[in-house]
C-alpha positions in Angstrom: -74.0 28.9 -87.4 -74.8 32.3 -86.4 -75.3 34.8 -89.0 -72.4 37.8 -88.8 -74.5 40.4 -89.8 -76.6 39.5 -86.4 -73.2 39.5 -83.7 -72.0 42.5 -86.0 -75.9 44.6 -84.8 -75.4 42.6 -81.4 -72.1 44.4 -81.0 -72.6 48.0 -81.9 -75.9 47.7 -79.4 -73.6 46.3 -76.8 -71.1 49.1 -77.5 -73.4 51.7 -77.6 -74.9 50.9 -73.9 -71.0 50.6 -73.2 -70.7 54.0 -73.6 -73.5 55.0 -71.3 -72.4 52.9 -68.5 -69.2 54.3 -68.8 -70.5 57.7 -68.2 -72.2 56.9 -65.5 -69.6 55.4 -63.8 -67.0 58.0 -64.7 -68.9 60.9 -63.6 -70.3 58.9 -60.1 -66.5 58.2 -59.6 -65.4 61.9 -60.0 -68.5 63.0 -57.9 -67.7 60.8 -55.3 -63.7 61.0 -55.5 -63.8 64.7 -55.3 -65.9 64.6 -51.8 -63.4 62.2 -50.5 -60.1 63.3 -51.9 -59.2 66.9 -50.8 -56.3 67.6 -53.5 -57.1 68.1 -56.7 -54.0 65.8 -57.7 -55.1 62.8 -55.5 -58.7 63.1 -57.4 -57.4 63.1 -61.0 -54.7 60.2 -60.1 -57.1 57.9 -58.6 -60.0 58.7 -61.6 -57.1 58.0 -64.1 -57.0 54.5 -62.4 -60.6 53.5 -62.6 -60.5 55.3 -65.8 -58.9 52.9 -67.3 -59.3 49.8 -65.3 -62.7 50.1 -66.5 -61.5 50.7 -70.4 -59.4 47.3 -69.9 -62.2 45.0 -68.4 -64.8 46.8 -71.0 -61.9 45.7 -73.7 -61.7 42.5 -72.4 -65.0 41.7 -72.2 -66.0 42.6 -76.4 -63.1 40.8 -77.2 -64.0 37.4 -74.8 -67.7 38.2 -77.0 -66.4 38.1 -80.2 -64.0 35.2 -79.2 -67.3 33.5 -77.9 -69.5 34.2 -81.0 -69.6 31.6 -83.7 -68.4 33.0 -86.9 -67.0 29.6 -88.7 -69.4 27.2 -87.0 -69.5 24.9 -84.2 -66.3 23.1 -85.1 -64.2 26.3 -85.1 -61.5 26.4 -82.0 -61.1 29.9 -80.4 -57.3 30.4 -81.9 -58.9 30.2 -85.4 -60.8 33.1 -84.6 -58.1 35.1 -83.9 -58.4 37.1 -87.4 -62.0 38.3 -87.4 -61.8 39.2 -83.5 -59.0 41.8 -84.1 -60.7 43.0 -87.0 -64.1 43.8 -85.1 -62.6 44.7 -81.7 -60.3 47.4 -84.1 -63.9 48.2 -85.6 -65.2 48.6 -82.3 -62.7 50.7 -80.6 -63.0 53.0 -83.1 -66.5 53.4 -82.7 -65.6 54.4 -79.0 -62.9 56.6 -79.3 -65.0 59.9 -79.7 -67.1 59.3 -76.6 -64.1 58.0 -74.6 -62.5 61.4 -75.6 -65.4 63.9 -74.5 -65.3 61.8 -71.5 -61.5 62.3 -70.4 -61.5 65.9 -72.0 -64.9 66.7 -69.4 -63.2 64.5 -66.3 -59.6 65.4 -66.8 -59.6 68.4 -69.3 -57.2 66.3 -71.9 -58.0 63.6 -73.9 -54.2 63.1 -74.8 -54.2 59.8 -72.8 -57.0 58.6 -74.1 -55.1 59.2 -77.6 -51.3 57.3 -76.3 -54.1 54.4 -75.5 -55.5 54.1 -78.5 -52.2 54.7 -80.6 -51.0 51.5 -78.2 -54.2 49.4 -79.0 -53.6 50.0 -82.6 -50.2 49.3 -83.1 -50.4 46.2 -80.6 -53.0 45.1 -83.0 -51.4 45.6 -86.0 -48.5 43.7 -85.3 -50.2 40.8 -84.0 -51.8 41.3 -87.4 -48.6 41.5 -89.5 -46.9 38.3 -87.0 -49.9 36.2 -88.6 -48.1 35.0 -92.3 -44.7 34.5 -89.9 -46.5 32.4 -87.1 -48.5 30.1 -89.6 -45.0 29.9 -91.3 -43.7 28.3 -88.1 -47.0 26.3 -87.1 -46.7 24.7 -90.6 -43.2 24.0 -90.3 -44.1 21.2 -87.4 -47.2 20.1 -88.9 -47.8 16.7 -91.2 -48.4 17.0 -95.1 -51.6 16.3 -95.1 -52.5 19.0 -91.9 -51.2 21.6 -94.2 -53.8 21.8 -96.5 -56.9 21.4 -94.7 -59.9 23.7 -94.5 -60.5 25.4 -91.9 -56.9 26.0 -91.1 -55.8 24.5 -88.2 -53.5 26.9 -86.4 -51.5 24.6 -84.2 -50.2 21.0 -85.0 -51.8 18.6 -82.6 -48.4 16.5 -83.1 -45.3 18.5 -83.5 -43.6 17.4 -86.1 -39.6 18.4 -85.2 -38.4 15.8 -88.0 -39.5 17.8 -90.6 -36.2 20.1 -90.1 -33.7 17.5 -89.5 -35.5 15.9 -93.1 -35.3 19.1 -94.8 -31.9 19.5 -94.2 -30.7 16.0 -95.1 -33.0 16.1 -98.0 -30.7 18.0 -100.0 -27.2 19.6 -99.7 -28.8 22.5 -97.7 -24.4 22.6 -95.5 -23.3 23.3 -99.2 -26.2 25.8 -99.8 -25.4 27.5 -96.6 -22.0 28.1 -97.2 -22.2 29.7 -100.4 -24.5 32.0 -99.3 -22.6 33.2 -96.5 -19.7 33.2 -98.7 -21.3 35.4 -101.4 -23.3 38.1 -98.6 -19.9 38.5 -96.7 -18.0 39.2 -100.1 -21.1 41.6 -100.8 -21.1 43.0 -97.9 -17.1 43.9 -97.4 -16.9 45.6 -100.7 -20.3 47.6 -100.5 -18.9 49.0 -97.1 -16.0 49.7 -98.3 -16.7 51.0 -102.0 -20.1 53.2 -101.2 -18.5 54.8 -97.7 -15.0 56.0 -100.2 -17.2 56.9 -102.8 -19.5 59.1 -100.6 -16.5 60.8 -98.9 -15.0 62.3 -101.9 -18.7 63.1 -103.1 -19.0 65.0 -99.8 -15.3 66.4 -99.3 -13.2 66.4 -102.1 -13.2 69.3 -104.2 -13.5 68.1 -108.0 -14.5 70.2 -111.6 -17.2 68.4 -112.4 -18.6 66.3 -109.1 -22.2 67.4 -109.0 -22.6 66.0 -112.6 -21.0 63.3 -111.6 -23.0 62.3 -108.6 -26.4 63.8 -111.0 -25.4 60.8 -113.2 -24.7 58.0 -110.3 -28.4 58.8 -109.1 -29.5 58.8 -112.6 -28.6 55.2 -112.6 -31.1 54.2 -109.8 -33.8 55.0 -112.2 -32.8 52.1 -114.8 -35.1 48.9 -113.9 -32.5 46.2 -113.2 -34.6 44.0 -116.2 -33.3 46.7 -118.5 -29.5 46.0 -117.9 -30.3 42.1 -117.4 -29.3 40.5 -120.7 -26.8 42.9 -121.9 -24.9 42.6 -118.3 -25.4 38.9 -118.7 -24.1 38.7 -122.4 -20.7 41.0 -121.0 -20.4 38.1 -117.8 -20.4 35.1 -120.6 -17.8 37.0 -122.7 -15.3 37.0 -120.2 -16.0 34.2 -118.4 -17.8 34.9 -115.2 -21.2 32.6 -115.5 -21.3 29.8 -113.4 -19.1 31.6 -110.8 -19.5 33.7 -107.9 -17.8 36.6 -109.7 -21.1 38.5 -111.2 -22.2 38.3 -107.8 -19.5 39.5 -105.7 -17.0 41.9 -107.6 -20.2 44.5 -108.7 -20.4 45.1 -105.0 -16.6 46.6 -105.2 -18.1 49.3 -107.2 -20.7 50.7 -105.5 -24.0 50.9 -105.6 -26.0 54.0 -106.3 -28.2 54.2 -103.4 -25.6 53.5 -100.4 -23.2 56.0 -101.8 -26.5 58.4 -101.6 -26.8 57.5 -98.3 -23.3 57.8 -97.0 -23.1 60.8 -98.5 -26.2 62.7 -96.8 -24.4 62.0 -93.8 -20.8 62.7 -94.7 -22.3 66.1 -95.2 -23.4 66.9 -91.6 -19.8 66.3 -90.4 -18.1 69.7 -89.9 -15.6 70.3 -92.0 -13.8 71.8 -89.1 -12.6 68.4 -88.2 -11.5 68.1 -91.7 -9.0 71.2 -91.1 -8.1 70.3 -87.7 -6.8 67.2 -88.8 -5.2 68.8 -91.8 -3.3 71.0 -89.9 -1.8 67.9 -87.7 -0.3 66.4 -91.0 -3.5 63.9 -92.0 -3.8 63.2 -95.3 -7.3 62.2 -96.9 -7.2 59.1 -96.6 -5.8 59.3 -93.1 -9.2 61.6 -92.5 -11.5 58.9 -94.3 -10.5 56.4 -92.1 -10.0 57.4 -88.8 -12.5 60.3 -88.4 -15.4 59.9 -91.0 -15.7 56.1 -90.1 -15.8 56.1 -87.0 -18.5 58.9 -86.8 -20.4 56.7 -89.3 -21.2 53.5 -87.4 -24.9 54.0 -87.5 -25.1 54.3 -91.3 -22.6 51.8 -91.8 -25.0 49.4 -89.5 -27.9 50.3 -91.4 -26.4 49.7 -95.0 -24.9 46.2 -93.5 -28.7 45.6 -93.2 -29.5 46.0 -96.5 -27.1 44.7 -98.0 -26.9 41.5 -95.8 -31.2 41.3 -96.4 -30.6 42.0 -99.8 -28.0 39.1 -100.3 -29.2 36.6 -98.2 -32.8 36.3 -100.0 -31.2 37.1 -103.6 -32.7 34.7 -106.0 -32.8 36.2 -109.3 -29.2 36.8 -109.5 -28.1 33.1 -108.5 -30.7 31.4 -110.9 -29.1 33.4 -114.1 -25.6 33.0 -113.3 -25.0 29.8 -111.1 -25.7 26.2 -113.3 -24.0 23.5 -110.9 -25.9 22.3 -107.8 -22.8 22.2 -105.5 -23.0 25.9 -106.5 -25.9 27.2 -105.2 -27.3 29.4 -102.7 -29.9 29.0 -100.0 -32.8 30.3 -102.1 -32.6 28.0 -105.1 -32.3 25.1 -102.6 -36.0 26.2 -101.2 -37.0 26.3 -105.2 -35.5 23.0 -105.9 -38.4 21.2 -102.8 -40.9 22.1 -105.8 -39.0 20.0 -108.5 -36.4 17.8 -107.2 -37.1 13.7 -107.0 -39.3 12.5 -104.2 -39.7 16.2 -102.7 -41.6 17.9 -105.3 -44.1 19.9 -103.7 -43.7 18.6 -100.0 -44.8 21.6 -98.3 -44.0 20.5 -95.2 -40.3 20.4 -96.0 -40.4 23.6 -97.8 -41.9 25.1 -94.5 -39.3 24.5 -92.2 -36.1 25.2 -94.4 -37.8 28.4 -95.0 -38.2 29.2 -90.9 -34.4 28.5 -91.2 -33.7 31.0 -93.4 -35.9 33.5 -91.9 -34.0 33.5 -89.2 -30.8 34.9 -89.1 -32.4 37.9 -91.5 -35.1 38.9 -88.5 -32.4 37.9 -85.8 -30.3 40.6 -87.5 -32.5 43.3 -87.6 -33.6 42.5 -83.9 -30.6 43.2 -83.0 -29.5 46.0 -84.6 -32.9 47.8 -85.5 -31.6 50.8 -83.0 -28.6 51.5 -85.0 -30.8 50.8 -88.5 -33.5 53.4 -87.6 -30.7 56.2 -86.1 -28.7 55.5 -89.1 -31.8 55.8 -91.4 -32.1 58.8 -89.7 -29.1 60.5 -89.6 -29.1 60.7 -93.4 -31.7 63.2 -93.5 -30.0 65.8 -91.3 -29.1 69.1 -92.7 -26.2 71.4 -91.0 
């Protein structure tokens, strides 16, 4: 096994007469380019090339070495090397970013390319980075019990296993689960659209004696911890009734919630209120104005806040462990709790891996999907007129 301290020195030497063969090459290149190439533009397009044509296969080649090098020991594959070679070839580039910059600043007078490249390498790395808990949460899924646990990790299943789901989902009443939990995030959802968007308009249009406090005491509220209200909201939910129902989870949502109104307000705001008066002078009345002007204009906040809220539902588990007691009742996330202690599936990790790729799913499908109306409505919040 080679020592890491060793490939560590062995890589910093190798980057180091990187740097000075890049030099060479760059300015021989320009030299030469510049006695072939009349226009200036010709020169500078075809030195962008080699430019970085040699950055790639210089790239390529540290990361094929640290691939190469034996970090875990003969019995390591390549794939399970994947961790420590984005860690030292982010090491590494950073190391050459400086002389990579004095070189495109002397050869092309900017060095802003050289920056776009690196802000690409980086975020290109870090997202492989942050795809790592997801992809061993899928590899895991189709692996055997006992491949699960072993050290080193093995990274792929040499077998998949594709029974694993179709077990999991037999194993318990995961059709039942399902439907409750579409049934309580679409309640949620329907009455936090509707609830936060009327709440926000007449926080940003009516005129009221009295409003600012009002809204100065609905944002007071997001500063209470939800353990605070926990017992006493619980205590009011037995009294009339509601525990062991979907009613503490569903009706709340009819009243607002602190944050989305916030939202939808911020951007209620940057409407003109010419449009208000326009439409006032054709004989709307308010909620004529809410409903076919405001909304409409608010489709990107509206996606957005359908995000959270559909997020927010779908992975609830607090809120369905206090108030739900009957098995037919529950939701998709005490089902995934229930692999730990139910019968012959206590701690089958296997099982527990693939019905949780399940129900990863539709949440990162969503946001796929809609990320472009999430990130504008995000954004739109924050305008001022």
């Amino acid at each position: 096994m080679t020592n890491v301290k060793d490939i560590a020195y062995d890589l910093l030497i190798l980057s180091v007469k990187l740097d000075i063969i890049l030099f060479i090459i760059f300015a021989l290149s320009w030299y030469i380019l510049r006695r072939i190439f009349k226009s200036q533009r010709e020169v500078v397009h075809v030195a962008k090339l080699i430019f970085f044509s040699t950055i790639a296969l210089a790239g390529i080649g540290l990361l094929g070495y640290t691939y190469l090098a034996d970090f875990s020991g003969a019995e390591s594959s390549l794939i399970e090397r994947i961790p420590i070679t984005l860690l030292v070839f982010d090491i590494l580039i950073i190391f050459q970013f400086p002389v990579l910059c004095l070189i495109a600043k002397a050869l092309f007078n900017t060095s802003r390319m050289i920056r776009r490249a690196y802000i690409y390498v980086f975020i290109t790395n870090a997202s492989i980075i942050l795809m790592i808990p997801l992809f061993w949460l899928i590899s895991s899924s189709l692996k055997a019990e006992t491949d699960i646990i072993v050290f080193p990790p093995q990274w792929l299943p040499d077998t998949p296993h594709w029974e694993n789901y179709t077990n999991a989902w037999h194993s318990l009443p995961f059709g039942t689960f399902l439907k409750n939990t579409l049934f309580i995030t679409l309640g949620r959802l329907v009455g936090e659209l509707f609830a936060c968007s009327l709440v926000a308009f007449g926080f940003a249009r009516l005129r009221a004696k009295g409003k600012n406090i009002l809204f100065f005491i609905l944002l007071s509220t997001m500063m209470l911890p939800g353990q605070v209200s926990m017992i006493p909201v619980y205590i009011l939910y037995s009294k009339i009734g509601w525990v062991n129902t979907f009613k503490p989870m569903i009706l709340p949502a009819f009243f607002g919630g602190a944050f989305f109104i916030f939202m939808m307000r911020q951007f209620f705001m940057t409407i003109p209120i010419a449009l208000d008066e326009a439409a006032r002078i054709d004989g709307a009345s308010t909620f004529t104005i809410y409903h076919t002007i405001f909304l409409p204009l608010a489709k990107a906040p509206l996606i957005a806040m359908s995000i959270f809220v559909f997020m927010g539902s779908w992975n609830d588990f607090l809120g369905p462990l206090i108030y739900l007691q009957e098995m037919h009742k529950f939701t998709l996330a005490l089902g995934l709790q229930m692999f730990r202690s139910y019968g012959e599936f206590a701690t089958r990790w296997d099982l527990i891996m693939a019905a949780s790729t399940v129900m990863a799913m539709p949440p990162i499908l969503v946001f796929f999907f809609s990320q472009r109306y999430f990130i504008k409505g995000v954004a739109l919040t924050g305008i001022k007129t």
